[in-house]
C-alpha positions as CSV (number, residue, x, y, z in Angstrom):
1,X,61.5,102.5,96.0
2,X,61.1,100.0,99.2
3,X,62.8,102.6,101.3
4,X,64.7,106.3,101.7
5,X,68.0,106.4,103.3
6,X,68.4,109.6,105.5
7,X,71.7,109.2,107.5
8,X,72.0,105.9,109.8
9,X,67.7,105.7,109.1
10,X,65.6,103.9,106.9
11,X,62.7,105.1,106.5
12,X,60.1,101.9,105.5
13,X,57.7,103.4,103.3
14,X,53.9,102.9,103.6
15,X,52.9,99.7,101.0
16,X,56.0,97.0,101.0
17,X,54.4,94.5,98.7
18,X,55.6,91.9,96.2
19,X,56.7,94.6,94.0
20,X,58.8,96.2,96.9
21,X,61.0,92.9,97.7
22,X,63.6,93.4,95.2
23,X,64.5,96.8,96.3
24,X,64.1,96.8,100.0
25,X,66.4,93.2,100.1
26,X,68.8,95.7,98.2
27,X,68.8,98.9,100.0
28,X,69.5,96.2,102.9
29,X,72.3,95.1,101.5
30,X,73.9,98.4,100.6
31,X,73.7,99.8,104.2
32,X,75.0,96.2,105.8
33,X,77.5,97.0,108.7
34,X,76.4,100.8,108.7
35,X,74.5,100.9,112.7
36,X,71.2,101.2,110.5
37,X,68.2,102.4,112.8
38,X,64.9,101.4,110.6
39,X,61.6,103.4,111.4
40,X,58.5,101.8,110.5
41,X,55.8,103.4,112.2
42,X,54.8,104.9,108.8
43,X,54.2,101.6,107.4
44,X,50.6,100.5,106.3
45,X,50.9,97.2,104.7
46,X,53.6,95.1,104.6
47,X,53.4,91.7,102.4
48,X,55.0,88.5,103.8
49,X,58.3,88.7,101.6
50,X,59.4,92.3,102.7
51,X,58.9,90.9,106.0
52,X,60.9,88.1,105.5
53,X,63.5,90.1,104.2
54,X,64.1,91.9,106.9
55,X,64.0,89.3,109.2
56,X,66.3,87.4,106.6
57,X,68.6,90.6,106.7
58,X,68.6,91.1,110.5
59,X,69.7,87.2,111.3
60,X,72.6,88.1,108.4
61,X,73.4,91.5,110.6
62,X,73.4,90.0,114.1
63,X,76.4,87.7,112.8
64,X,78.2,90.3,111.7
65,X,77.8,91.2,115.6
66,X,76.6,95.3,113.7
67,X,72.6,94.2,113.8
68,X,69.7,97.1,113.0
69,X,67.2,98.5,115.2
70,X,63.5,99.2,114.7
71,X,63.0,102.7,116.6
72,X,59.8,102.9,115.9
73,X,57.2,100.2,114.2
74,X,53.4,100.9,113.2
75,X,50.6,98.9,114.4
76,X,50.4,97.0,111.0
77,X,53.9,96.8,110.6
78,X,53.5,94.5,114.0
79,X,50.6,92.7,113.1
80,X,52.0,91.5,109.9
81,X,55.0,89.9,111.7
82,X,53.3,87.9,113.9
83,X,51.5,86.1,110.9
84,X,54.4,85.4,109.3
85,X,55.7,84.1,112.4
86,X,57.9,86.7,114.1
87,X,58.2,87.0,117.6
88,X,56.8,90.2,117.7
89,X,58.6,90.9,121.5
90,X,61.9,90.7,120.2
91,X,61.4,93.5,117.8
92,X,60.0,95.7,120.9
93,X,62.7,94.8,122.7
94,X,64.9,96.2,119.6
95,X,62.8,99.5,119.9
96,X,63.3,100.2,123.4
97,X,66.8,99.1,123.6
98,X,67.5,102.0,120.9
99,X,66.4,104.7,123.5
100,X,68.4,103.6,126.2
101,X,69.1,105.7,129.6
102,X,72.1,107.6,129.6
103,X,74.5,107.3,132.8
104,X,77.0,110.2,133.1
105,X,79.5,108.5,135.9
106,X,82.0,110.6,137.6
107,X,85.0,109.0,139.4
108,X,88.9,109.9,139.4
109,X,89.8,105.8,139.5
110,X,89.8,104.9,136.2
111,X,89.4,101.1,138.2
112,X,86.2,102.4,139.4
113,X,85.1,104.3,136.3
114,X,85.6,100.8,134.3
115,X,83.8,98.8,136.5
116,X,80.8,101.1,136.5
117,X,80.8,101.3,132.2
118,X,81.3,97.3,132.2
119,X,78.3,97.2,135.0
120,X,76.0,99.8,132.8
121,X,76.6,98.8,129.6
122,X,75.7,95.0,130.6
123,X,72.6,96.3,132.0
124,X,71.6,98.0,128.7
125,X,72.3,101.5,129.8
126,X,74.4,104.3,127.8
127,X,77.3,105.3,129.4
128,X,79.2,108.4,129.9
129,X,82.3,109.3,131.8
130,X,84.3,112.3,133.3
131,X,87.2,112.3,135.9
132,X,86.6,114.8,137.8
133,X,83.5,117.8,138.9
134,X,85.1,120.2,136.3
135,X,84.6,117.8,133.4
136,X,81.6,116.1,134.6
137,X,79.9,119.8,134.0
138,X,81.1,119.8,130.4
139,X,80.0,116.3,130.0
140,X,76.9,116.9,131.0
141,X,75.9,120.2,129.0
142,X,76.6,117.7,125.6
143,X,74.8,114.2,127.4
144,X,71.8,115.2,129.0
145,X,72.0,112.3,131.2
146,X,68.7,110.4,132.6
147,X,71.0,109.7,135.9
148,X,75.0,111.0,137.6
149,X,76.6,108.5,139.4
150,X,79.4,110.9,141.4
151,X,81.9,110.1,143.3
152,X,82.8,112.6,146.2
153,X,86.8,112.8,147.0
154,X,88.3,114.1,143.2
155,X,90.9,116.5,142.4
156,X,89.5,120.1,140.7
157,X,86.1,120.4,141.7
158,X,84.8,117.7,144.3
159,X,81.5,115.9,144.4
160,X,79.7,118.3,146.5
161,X,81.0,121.0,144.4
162,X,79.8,118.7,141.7
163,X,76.1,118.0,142.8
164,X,76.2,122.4,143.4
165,X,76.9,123.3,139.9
166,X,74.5,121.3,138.8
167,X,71.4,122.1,140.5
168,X,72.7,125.7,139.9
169,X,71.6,124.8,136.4
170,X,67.3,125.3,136.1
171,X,67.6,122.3,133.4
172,X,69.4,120.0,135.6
173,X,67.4,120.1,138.6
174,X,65.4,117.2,137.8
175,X,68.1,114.6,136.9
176,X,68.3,112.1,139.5
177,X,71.9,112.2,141.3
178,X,73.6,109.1,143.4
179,X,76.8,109.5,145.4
180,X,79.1,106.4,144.8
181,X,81.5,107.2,147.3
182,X,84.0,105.0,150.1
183,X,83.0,108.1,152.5
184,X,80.1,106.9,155.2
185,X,79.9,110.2,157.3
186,X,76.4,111.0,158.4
187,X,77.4,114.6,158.1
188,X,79.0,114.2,154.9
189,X,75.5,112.4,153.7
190,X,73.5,115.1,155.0
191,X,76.0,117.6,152.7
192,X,75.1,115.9,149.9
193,X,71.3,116.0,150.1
194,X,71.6,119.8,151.1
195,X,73.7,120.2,147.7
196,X,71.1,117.9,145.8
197,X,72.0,114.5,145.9
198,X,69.4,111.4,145.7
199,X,71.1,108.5,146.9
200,X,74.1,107.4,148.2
201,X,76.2,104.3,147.8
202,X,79.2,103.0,149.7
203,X,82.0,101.3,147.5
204,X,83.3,98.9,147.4
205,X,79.0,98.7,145.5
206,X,77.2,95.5,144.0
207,X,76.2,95.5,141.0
208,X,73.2,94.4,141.1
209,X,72.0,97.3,144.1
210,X,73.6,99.7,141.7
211,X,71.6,98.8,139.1
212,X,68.1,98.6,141.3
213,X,69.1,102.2,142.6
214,X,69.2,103.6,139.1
215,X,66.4,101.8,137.7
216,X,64.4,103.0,141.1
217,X,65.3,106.6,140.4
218,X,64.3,106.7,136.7
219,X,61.0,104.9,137.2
């Protein structure tokens, strides 16, 4: 067989040759529309018609607006696509777009918390929400967020009571934290540090400084 289905993952064997067309344009075809992640970092040769059928396949996927991702793809695997003529980038841009950063964002305005997931998500980052501190520290123990984006003013458990309970945690220390807040206070600022915070950002925020700020604090 051209390839092993485990899940949402195909697994591209070692040799895809002539031989291996048939089945692999198959297997394709029986997992269209199903969020398929392929890994081909196992991959030794590939012949020029397995790669064309899976380039064939992902044009056919892409209009279906449901394309496959390369998570991971072996030095051959990536030589072999630029002789047929593949741009090679584009793949690599697949593979990296399939780890993106999670974003846990915390806000009580469901107006804020959907500008923030449209903001993310068009800059390629995973997004996660809570409403308040209390769910925020749920959220998080099933995320693991690369960044929180808190606001500070919410009902339950407030963002400094927020930013608290998770430094409390030895596993969370790390995670970069930016307040997204309307507050300006310089004492209120200094709070936040002293409980853990990052950065701080004054709504009404721009998208674009929003964006710099976590992609500064996740270098």
């Amino acid at each position: 067989m051209a390839a092993k289905k485990s899940g949402k993952t195909l697994d591209l064997t070692a040799v895809l040759d002539l031989n291996e067309a048939s089945a692999l344009r198959d297997k394709l075809l029986s997992l269209r529309g199903s969020g398929l992640s392929i890994d081909a970092s196992g991959v030794e040769r590939i012949g020029a018609l397995c790669a064309q059928v899976l380039m064939s396949a992902e044009k056919t996927w892409e209009q279906d607006k449901q394309p496959f991702t390369f998570s991971k793809v072996s030095d051959a695997f990536q030589k072999t696509m630029q002789l047929v003529g593949v741009n090679i980038d584009h793949l690599l841009a697949k593979e990296i777009s399939a780890m993106k950063k999670k974003v846990l964002t915390v806000d009580d305005s469901r107006t804020i918390r959907n500008m923030l997931l449209v903001t993310l998500n068009n800059a390629g980052f995973e997004t996660i929400q809570a409403e308040d501190g209390i769910e925020g520290l749920e959220v998080l123990e099933e995320s693991n967020p690369d960044v929180i984006v808190t606001d500070i003013n919410m009902p339950r458990l407030d963002g400094f009571g927020f930013i608290e309970g998770v430094r409390r945690n030895e596993k969370y220390r790390a995670i970069p934290i930016l307040v997204l807040t309307t507050e300006s206070d310089a004492e209120k600022k200094n709070r936040a540090r002293q409980a853990g915070a990052t950065g701080w950002i004054v709504k009404p925020f721009d998208p674009a400084k929003l964006i710099d700020a976590i992609e500064r604090v996740t270098a």
